[in-house]
C-alpha positions in Angstrom: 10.0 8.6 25.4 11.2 12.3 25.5 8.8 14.7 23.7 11.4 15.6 21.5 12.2 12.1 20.4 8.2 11.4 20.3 7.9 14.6 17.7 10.8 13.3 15.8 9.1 9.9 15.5 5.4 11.3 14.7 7.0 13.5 12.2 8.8 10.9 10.5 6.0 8.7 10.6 3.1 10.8 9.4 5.6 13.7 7.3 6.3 17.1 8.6 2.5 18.5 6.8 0.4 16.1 8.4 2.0 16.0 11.8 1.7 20.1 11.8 -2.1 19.7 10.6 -2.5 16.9 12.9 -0.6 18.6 16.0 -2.3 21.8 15.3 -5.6 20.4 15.3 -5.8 18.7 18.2 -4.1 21.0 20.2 -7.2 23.4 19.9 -9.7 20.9 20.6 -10.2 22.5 24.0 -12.2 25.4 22.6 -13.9 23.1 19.7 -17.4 21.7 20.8 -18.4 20.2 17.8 -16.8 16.1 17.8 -18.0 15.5 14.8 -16.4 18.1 13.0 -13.0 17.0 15.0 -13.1 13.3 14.4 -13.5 14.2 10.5 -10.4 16.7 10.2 -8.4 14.2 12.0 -9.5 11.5 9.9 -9.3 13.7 6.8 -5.4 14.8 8.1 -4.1 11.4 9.0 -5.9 9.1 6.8 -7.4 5.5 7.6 -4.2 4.2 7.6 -2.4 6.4 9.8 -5.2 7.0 12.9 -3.4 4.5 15.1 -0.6 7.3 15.6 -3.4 9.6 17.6 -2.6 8.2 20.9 1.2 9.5 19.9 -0.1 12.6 19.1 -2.2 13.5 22.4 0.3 12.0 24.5 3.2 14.5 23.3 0.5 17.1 23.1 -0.2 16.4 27.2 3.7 16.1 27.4 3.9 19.2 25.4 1.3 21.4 28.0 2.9 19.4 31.5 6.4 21.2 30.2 8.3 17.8 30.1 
């Protein structure tokens, strides 16, 4: 799946607020060292329901950084 198609999807999917929160989040979980606080602002951002689109959302994120 393109990166554009999989954003398209994910945004869909989650709606544009929690895809950006989402998105945004992760992608500056490189400089974050505290998991905990992570795993609860993605849980908080996605809700219980909705954290079996994270593997989506890292793999356009690695897609996103590999320039595809």
């Amino acid at each position: 799946m393109s990166t554009s198609s999989m954003r398209r999807l994910l945004t869909q999917q989650l709606g544009p607020e929690a895809f950006t929160a989402a998105h945004a989040r992760l992608r500056n979980v490189a400089e974050e060292e505290d998991d905990d606080s992570l795993v609860r602002d993605i849980q908080q951002i996605l809700g219980p329901g909705r954290l079996d689109m994270l593997p989506m959302i890292l793999k356009l994120i690695f897609q996103e950084e590999q320039g595809e």
